[in-house]
C-alpha positions in Angstrom: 24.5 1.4 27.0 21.8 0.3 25.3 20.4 2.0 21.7 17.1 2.6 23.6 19.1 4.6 26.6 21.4 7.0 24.3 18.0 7.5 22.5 16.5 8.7 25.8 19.3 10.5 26.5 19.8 12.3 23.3 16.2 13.4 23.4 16.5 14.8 27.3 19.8 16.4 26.0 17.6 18.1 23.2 15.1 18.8 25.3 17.6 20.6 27.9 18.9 22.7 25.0 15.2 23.6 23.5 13.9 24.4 27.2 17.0 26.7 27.9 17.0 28.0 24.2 13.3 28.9 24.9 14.2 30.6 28.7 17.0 32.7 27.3 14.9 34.0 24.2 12.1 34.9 26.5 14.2 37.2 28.8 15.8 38.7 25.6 13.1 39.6 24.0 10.7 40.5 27.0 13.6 42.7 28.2 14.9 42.6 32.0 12.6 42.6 35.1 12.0 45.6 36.8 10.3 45.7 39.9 8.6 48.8 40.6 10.6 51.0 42.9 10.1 51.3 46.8 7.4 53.4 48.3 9.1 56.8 49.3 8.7 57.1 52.7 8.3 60.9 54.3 10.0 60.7 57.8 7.9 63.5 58.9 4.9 61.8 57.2 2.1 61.9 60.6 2.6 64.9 62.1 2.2 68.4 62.0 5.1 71.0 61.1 4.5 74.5 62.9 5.8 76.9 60.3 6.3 79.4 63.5 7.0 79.6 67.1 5.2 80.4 70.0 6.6 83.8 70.1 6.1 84.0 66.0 9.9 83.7 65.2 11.7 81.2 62.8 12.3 77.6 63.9 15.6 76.2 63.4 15.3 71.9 63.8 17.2 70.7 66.1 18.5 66.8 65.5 15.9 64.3 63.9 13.1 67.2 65.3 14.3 66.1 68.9 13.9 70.1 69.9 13.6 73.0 67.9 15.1 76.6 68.2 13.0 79.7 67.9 14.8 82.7 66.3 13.5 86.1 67.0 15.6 89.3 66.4 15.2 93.3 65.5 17.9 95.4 64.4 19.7 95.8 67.8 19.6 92.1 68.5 18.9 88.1 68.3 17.1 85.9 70.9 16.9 82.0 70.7 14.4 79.7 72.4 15.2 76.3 73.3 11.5 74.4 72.2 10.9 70.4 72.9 10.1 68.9 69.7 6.5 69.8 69.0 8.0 73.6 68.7 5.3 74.4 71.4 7.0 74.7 74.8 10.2 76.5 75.8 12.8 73.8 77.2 15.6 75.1 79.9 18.7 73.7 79.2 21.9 73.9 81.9 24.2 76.3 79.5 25.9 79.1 79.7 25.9 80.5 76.3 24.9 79.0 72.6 26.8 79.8 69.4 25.9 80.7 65.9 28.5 80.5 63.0 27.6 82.3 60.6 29.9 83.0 57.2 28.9 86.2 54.9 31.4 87.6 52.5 33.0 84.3 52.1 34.2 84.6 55.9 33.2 82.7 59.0 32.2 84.5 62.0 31.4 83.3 65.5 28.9 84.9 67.8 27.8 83.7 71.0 24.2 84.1 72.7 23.6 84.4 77.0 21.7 82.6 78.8 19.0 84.9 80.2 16.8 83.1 81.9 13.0 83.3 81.2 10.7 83.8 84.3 10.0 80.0 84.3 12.9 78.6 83.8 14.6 76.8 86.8 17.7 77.9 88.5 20.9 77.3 86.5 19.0 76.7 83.5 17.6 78.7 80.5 15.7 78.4 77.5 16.4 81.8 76.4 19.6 83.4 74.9 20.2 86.7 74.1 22.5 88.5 71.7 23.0 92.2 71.5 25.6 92.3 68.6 24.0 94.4 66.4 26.7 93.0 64.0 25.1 88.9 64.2 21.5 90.9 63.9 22.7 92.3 60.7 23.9 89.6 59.2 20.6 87.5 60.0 18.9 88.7 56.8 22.0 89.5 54.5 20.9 87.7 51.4 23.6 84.9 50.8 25.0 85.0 54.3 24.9 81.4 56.1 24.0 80.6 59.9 24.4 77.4 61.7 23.3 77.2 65.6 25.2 74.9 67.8 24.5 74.0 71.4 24.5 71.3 73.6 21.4 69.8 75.4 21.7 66.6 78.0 25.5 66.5 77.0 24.4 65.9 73.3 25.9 68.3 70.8 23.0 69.7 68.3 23.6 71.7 65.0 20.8 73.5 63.3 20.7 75.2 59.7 19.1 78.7 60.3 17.0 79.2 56.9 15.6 82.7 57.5 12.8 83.9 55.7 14.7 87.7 54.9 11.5 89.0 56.0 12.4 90.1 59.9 10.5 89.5 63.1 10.3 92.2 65.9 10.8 90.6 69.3 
């Protein structure tokens, strides 16, 4: 090799190091790149949340808002409505009987609701279910107890936290 091509060589060598001397020091001293974090999305961002239901009981969500529950009770018992998912029309569904678990006192407890068809519903099918346990209507607004309604619509299983506002609703 030639003097000329180790000089040129030498020099692009040094020119390597300097240019990746010069790339390293600039991250270190500029600190790491951030980028700004995503946009939060709100999946119920769009649309309006009834805070009530048609009859003015609780509602209890029902998958991703697919349906709702409407939770109405006194002291001598609880009703549910089965609601589409705008909370705004009752919804028959082919059952029997829904369930809430419930746990107060540290203990799990299982109480079942009948079907009791409303005027409109179609034969076979309900979208209201009655409970006249005066037990299950007590425990709805015992501070600390928790309630979890399960039913199946359309052969789907659905779970729904009941978050009661302690403040009781007369049927």
């Amino acid at each position: 090799m030639s003097s000329t091509s180790k000089m040129i060589v030498i020099n692009l060598v040094v020119a390597l190091l300097c240019l990746a001397g010069c790339t390293s020091e600039t991250q270190t001293t500029a600190g790491p790149e951030t980028s700004p974090p995503p946009p939060t999305v709100d999946a119920h961002a769009g649309h309006a949340h009834p805070t009530e239901g048609p009859h003015h009981g609780d509602l209890i969500e029902l998958g991703n808002e697919e349906y709702h529950a409407e939770l109405l009770h006194d002291e001598q018992s609880v009703t549910i409505y089965i609601l589409n998912g705008a909370a705004d029309a009752q919804v028959p569904i082919d059952s029997t009987e829904i369930t809430i678990n419930t746990t107060h006192d540290g203990q799990p407890e299982q109480f079942k609701l009948a079907a009791s068809p409303d005027q409109n519903d179609p034969a076979g099918m309900s979208s209201r279910f009655i409970s006249n346990e005066t037990e299950l209507a007590a425990h709805v607004d015992e501070e600390g107890a928790e309630h979890r309604l399960v039913l199946t619509i359309n052969g789907k299983s659905y779970r729904g936290e009941i978050a009661h506002d302690h403040e009781g609703h007369d049927q």
